[in-house]
TORKOLKOL-641904 format. One record per atom (N, C-alpha, C, O): residue number from 1; x, y, z; residue in one letter. Coordinates in pm, whole numbers, plus 50000, padded with zeros to 5 digits. Layout:
# TORKOLKOL-641904
 seq     X     Y     Z type
 NUM     X     Y     Z    A
...
***
This chain:
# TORKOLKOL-641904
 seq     X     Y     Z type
   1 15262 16167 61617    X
   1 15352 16272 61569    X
   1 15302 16406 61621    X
   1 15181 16427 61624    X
   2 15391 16498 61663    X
   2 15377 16584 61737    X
   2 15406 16720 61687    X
   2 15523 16725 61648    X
   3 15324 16861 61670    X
   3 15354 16956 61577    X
   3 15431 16961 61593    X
   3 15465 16957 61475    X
   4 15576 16974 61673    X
   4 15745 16990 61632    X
   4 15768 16899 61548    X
   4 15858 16915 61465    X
   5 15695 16790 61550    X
   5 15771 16697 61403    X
   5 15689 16731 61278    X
   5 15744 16711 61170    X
   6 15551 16786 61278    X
   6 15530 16846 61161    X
   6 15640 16934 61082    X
   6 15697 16904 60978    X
   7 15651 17039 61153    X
   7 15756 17158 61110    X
   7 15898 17112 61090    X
   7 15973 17149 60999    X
   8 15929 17015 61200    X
   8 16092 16994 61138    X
   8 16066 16914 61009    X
   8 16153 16934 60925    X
   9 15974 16835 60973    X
   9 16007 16749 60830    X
   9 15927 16875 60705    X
   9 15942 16852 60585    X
  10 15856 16987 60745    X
  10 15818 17091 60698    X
  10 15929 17201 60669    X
  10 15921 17293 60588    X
  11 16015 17177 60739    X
  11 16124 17281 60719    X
  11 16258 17181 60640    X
  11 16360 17232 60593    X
  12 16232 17061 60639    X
  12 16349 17022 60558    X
  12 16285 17004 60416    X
  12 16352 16946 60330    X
  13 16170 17046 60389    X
  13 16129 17005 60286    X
  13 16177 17140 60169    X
  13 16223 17128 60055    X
  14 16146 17271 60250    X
  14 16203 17385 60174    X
  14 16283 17423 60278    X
  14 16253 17424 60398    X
  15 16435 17471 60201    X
  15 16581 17502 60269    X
  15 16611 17586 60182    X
  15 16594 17574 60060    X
  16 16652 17668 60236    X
  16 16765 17797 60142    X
  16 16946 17765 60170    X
  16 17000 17787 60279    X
  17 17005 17721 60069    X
  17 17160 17740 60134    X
  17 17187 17889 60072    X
  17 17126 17945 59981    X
  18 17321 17948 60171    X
  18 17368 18055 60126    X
  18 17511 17956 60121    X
  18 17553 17853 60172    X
  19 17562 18079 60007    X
  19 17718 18025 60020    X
  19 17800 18095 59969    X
  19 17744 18203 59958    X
  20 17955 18108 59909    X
  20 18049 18209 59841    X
  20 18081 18135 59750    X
  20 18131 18023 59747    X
  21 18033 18238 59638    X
  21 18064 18229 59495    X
  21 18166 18126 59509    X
  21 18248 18146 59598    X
  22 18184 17964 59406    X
  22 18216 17918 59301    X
  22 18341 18018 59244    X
  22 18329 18136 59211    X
  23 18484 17925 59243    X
  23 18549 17998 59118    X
  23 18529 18021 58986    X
  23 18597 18073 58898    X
  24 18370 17949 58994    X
  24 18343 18025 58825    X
  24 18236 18099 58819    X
  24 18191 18127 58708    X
  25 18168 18148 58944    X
  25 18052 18199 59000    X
  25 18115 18370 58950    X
  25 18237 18375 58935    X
  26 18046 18483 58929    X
  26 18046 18597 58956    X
  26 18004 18650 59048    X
  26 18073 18734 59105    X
  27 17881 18620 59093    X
  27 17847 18677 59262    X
  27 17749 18549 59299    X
  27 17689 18465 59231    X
  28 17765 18582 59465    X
  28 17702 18504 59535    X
  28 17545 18482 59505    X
  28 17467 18574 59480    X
  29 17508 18331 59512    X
  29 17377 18295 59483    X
  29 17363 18228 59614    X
  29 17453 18183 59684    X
  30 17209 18227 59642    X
  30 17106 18135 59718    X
  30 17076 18074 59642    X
  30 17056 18103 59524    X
  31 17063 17927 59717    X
  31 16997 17792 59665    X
  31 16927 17738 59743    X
  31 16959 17682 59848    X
  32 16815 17753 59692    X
  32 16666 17722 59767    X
  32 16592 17589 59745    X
  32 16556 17590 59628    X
  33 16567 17514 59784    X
  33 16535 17384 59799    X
  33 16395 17345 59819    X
  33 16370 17310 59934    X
  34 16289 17343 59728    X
  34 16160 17288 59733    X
  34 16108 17144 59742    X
  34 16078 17099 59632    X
  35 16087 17047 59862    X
  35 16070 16928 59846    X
  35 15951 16906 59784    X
  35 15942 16799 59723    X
  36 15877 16963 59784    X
  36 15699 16953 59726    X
  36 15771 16953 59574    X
  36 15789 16856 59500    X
  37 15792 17037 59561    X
  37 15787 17061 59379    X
  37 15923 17031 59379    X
  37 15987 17130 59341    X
  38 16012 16913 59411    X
  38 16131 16844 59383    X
  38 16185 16919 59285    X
  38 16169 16882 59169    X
  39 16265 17047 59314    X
  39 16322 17130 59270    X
  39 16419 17230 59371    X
  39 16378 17285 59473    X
  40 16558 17239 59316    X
  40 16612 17316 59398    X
  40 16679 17418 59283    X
  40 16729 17388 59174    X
  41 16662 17543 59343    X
  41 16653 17688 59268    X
  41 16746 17768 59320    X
  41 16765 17783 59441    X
  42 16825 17837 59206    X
  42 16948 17935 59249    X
  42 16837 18123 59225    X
  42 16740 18160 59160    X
  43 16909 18168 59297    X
  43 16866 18284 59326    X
  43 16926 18395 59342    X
  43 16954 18415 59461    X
  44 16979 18535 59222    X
  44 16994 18637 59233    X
  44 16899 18754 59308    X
  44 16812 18817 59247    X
  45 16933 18773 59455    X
  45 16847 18888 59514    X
  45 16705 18851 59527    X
  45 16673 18781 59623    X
  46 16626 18886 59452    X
  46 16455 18864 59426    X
  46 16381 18791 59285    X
  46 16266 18780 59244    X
  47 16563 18738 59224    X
  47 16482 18679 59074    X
  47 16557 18529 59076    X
  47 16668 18506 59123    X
  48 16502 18471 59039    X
  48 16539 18314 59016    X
  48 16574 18281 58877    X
  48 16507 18255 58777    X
  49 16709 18289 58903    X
  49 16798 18266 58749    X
  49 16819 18116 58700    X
  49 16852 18093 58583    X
  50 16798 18019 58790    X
  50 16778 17889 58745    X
  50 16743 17756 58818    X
  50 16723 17774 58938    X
  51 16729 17615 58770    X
  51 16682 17544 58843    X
  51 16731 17394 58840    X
  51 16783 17380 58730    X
  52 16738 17286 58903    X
  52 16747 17183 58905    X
  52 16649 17043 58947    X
  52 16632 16972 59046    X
  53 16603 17052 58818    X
  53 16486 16938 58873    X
  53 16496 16782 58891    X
  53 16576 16725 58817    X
  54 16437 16722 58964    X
  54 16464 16599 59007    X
  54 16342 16520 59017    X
  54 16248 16599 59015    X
  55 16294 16383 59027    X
  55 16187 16306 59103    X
  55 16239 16232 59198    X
  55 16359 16214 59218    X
  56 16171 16200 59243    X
  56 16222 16085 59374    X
  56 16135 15989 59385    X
  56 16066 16017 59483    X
  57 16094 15869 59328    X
  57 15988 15791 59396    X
  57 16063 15663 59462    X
  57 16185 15646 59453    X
  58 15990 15590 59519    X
  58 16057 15480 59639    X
  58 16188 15465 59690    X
  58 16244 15358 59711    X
  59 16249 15618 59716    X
  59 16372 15663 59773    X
  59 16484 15689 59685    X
  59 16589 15741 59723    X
  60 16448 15639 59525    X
  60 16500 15653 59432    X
  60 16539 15814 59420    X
  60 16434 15867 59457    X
  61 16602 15888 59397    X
  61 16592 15983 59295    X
  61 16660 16003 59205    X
  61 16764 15938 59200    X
  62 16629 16106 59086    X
  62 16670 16086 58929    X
  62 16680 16238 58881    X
  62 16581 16310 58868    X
  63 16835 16289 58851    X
  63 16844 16418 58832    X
  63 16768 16455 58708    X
  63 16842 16405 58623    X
  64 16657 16516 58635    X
  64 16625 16512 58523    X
  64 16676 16643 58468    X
  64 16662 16637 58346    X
  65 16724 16750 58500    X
  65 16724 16868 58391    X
  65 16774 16998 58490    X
  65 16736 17024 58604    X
  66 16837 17044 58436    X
  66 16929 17183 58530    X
  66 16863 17298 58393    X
  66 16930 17257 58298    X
  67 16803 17374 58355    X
  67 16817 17514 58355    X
  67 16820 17648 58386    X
  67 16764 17686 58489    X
  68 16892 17749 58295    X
  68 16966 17910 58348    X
  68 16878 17969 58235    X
  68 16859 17939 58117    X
  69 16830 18066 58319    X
  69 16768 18201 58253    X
  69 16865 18248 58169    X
  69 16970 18282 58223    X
  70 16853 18263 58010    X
  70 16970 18249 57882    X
  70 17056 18395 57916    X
  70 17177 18416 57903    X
  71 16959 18477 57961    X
  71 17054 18644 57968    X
  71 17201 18582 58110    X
  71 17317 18622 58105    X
  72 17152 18493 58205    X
  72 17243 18471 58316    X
  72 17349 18341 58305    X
  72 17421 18297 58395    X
  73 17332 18276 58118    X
  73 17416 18155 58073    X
  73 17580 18187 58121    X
  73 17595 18309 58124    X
  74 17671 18133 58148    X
  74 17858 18165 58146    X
  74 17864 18233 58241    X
  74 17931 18335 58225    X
  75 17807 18214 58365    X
  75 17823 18291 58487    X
  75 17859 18197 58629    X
  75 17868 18217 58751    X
  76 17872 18099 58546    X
  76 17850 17967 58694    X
  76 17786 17917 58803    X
  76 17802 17857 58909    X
  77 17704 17969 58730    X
  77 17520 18009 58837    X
  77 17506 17807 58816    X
  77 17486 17725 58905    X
  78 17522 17787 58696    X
  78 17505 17671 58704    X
  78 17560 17554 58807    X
  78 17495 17485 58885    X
  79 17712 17556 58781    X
  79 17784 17477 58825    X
  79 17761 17523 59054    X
  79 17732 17438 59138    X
  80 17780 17629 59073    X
  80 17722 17655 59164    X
  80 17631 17585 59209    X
  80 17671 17505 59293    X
  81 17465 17580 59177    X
  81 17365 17514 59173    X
  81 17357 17381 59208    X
  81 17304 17334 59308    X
  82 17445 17292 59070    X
  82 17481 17171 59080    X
  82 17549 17178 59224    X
  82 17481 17125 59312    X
  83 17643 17221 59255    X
  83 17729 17169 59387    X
  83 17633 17147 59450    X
  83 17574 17039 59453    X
  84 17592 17296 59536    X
  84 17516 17257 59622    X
  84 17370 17179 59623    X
  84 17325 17148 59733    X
  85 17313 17153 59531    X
  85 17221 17045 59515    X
  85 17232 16936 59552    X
  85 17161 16883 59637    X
  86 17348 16871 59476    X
  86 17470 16729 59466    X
  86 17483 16741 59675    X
  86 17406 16679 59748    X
  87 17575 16813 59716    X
  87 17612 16852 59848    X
  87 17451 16805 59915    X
  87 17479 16715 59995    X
  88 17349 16819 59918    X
  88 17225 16835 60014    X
  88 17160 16709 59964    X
  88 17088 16666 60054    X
  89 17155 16636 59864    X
  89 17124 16498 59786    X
  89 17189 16402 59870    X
  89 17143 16305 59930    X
  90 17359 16468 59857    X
  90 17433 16356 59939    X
  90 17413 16335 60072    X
  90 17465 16240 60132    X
  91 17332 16425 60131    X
  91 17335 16472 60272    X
  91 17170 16359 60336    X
  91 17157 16274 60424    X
  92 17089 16413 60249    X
  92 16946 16326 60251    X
  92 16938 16170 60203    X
  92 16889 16064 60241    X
  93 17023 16228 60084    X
  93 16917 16038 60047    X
  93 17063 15932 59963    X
  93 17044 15817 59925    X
  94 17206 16008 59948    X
  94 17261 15912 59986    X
  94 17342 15884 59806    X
  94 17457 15926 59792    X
  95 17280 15825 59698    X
  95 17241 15847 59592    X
  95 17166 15842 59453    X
  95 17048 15807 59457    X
  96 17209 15867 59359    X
  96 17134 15957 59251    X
  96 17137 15906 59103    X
  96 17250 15883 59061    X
  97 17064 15891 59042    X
  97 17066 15859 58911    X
  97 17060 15975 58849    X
  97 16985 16063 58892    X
  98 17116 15988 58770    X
  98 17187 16124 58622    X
  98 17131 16116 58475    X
  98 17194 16057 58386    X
  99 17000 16182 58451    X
  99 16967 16221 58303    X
  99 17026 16332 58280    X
  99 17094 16310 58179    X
 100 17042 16440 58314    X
 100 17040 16567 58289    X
 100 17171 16604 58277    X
 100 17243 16636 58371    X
 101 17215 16598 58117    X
 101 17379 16651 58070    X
 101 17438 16698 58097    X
 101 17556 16673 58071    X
 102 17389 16835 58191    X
 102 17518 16933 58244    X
 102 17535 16875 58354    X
 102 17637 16922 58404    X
 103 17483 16786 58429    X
 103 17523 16726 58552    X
 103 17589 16609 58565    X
 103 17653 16561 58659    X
 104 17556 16558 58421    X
 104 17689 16429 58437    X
 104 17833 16464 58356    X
 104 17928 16386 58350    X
 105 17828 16576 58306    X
 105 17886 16632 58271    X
 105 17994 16746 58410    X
 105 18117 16752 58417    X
 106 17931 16791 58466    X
 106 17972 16822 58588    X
 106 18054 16710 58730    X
 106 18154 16735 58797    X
 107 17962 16587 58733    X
 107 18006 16508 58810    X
 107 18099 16441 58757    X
 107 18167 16379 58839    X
 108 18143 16426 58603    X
 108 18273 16378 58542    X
 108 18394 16472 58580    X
 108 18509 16434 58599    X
 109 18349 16592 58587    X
 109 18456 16673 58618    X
 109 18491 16738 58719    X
 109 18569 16833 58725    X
 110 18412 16667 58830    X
 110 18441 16669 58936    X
 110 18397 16500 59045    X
 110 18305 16451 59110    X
 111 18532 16474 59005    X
 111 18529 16296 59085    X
 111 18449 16317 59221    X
 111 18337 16268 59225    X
 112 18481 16365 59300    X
 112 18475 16388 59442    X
 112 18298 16353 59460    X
 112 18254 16294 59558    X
 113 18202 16408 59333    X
 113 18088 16348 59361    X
 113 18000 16213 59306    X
 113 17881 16184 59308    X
 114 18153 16132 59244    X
 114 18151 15997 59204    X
 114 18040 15901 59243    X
 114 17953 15842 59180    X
 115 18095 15910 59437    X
 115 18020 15825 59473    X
 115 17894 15812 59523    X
 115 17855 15717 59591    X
 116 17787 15967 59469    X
 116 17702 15995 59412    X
 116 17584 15898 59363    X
 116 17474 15870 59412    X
 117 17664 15849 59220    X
 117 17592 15774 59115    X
 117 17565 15637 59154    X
 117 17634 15537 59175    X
 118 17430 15667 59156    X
 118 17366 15474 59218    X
 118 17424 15425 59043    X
 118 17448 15486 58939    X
 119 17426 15302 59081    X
 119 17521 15191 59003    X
 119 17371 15127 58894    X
 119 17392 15054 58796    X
 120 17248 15166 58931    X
 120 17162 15103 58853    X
 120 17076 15169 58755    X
 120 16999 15102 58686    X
***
């Protein structure tokens, strides 16, 4: 393995998406993507208003818990978050097992990331 393949599996490990506000979003967030600390994080400017945590072991992974900084709750920072998380999950590993309420709660109400949910 050759330092270009260090860095490319080094650079997919932390990713920033940018994107446009969610119709339930108020302003645009970054969603930043930590593979080390299996967490992907929404981001106002220079403060990190919330998070989505996950594990992954033997290719498995398992959504465990989405929280929002309480002053930034009813802003759609959340649902935001979720997309693009869900969006970059589907993109890597295909799919996902669902603890975490606002996300199966989210993926009910939005079919389209149905086929998402590993069956086991």
């Amino acid at each position: 393995m050759g330092i270009g393949d260090a860095r490319a599996r080094e650079a997919s490990r932390k990713e920033e998406f940018e994107d446009l506000p969610s119709a339930d979003a108020e302003q645009e967030i970054a969603v930043r993507h930590d593979g080390d600390r299996m967490v992907y994080s929404a981001w106002l400017g220079d403060l990190e208003v919330a998070e989505l945590r996950y594990t992954e072991t033997g290719g498995r992974v398992v959504v465990r818990r989405t929280t929002v900084v309480p002053e930034f709750r009813g802003r759609g920072i959340a649902t935001d978050l979720i997309a693009d998380a869900l969006d970059d999950l589907r993109r890597r590993v295909g799919r996902v097992s669902v603890e975490c309420p606002l996300v199966a709660a989210f993926m009910t109400a939005n079919p389209q990331y149905a086929d998402l949910l590993d069956p086991e």
